[in-house]
N, C-alpha and C positions, 0 to 999 in steps of 0.2 A: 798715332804710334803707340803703340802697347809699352806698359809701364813695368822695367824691371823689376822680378823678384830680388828685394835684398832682405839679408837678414839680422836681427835684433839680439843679440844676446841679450838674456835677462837672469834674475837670482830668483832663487828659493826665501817666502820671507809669510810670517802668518799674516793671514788677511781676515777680517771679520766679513761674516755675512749672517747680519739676524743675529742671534744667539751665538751663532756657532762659529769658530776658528778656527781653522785649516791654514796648515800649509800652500803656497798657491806659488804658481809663476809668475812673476812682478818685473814689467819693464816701463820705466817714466815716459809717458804720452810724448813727451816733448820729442822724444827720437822719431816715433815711429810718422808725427807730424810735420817734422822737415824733411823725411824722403817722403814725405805723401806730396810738399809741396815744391821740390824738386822735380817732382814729376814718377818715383818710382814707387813702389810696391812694399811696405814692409810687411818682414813674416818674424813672430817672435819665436826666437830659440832657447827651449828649455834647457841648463843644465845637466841633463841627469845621466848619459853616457858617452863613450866614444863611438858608439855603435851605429849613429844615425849620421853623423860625418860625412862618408864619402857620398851619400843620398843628399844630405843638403847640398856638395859642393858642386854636385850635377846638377841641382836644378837651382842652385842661387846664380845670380849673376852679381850680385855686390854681398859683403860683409860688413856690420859695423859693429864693431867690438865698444864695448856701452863701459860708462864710470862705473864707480859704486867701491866697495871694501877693497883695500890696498892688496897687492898681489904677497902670498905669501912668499917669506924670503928662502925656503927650502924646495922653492922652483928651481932660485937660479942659484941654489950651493951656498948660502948664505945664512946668520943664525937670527929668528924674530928678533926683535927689537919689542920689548915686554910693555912701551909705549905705545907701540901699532896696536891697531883693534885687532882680534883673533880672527885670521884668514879663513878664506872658505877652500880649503884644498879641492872640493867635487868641482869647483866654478873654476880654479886654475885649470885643473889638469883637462877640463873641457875645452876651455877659451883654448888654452896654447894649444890644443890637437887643432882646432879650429881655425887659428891661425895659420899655422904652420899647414894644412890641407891646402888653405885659401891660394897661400901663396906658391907654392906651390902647381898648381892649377891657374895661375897669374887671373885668379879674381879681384877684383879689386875693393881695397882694403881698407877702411878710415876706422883707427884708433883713438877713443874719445877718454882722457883722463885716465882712470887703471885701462883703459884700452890699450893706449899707448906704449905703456909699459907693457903689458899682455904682448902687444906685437914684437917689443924690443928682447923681451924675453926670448919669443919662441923662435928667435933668430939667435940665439946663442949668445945673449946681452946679458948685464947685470942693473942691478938698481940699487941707490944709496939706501938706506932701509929706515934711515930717522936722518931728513933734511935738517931740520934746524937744529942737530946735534951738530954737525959737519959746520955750519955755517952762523954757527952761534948765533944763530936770531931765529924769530918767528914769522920773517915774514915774507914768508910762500904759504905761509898758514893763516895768514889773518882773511876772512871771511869776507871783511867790507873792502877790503882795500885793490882797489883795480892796480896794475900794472902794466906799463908797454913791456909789449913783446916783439922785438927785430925780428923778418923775416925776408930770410933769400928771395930775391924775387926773380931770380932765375927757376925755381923750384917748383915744383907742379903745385905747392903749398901755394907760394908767395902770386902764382898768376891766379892763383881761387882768392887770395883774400886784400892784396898789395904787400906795401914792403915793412907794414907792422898791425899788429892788434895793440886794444887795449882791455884787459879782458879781466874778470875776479875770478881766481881759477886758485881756491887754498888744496894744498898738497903739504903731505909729508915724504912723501918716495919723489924721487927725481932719477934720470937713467946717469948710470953710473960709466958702464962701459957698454959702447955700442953693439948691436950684434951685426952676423954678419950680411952684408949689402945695405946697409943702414947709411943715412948723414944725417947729420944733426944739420936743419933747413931754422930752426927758429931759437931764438935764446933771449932772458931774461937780460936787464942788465948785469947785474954778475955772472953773465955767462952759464947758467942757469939753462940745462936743454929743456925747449920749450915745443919741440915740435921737431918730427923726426920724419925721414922719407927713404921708400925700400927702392934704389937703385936697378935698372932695367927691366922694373915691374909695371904693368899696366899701370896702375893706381895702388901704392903704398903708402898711406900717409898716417902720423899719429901725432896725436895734440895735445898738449896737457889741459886746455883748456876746455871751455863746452857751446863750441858752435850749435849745435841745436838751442839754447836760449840763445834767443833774440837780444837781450841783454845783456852787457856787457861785454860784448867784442864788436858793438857800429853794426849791428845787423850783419857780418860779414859772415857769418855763419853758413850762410843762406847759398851764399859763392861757393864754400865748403861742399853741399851737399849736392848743389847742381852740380863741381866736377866728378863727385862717385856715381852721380844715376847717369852722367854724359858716359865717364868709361865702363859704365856696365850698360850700356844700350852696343 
């Protein structure tokens, strides 16, 4: 059986080689190696226009909108928060066209970390813009510290991974208000959206955490990736 093309967003970031420094395209091995061993195909997508969109959306059959810099808050009508690190507005406004194509096109869709937000975004969502302001604490942000996370297990989420993770997944944005055809499938103990799913779409799903490492969510990652390359086959 031939191996779906899916695609990789990645960031702009200097990379050395020898001597010299360049700007380069940069996306973490770990994605592109759990759809290799899911069974599909990844292709990495550079940032740099809206122009090459409706050509990837024809010939990808899956998406996976990648972590990395929190999404800026004048996406979603909202003012920074001078805590968040400075957005990359070229990698917003790509991702959410990207998004929004994908679904669109009912490609199917796994939102990893600012993925997720990316996807809740380009459905007409909001995001809190400084979690542990909200919540007087740190700890969606602390580094080492794993959390269980509830999951529907009704939900195309919860049959890819069962009816919870336990996963290190530190965040300062969290989805605020849902967008639309969205549910919130997964949540923190304080109710904290943990994982979100696009209604009557082939395969819409977004995660705050990071199923491609094998660590820290029980390998269940692996479940994650097998159902994007099954609904893009």
């Amino acid at each position: 059986m031939s191996r779906p093309l899916i695609g990789v967003t990645a960031y702009f970031e200097a990379a050395r080689w020898d001597d010299y420094v360049r700007e380069a395209v940069l996306s973490p091995p770990s994605y592109a190696r759990a759809i290799e061993r899911a069974g599909g195909a990844p292709v990495v997508l550079p940032p740099i226009n809206s122009h090459a969109i409706a050509a990837y959306v024809s010939g990808l059959r899956g998406v996976v909108l990648t972590g990395g810099t929190e999404v800026g808050a004048a996406a979603y009508g909202d003012e920074q928060d001078p805590r968040a690190p400075e957005p990359q507005p070229h990698r917003d406004r790509f991702e959410l066209a990207l998004a929004r194509a994908a679904v669109q096109a009912d490609i199917p869709v796994l939102g990893i970390a600012r993925g997720m937000h990316v996807l809740n975004v380009a459905q007409g969502g909001s995001l809190i813009p400084w979690l542990p302001e909200m919540l007087e604490s740190e700890r969606h942000n602390e580094p080492g510290a794993p959390h269980r996370i509830q999951v529907s297990v009704s939900s195309k989420l919860g049959k890819a991974v069962g009816d919870h993770v336990k996963a290190v997944a530190p965040h300062t944005q969290s989805v605020r208000r849902l967008g639309t055809g969205l549910l919130a499938v997964a949540w923190a103990d304080d109710q904290i959206v943990e994982g979100i799913e696009l209604q009557g779409h082939r395969f819409g799903v977004g995660v705050q955490w990071h199923p491609e490492r094998e660590t820290g969510d029980g390998g269940k990652g692996n479940g994650l990736f097998d159902a994007l390359v099954e609904a893009a086959r």
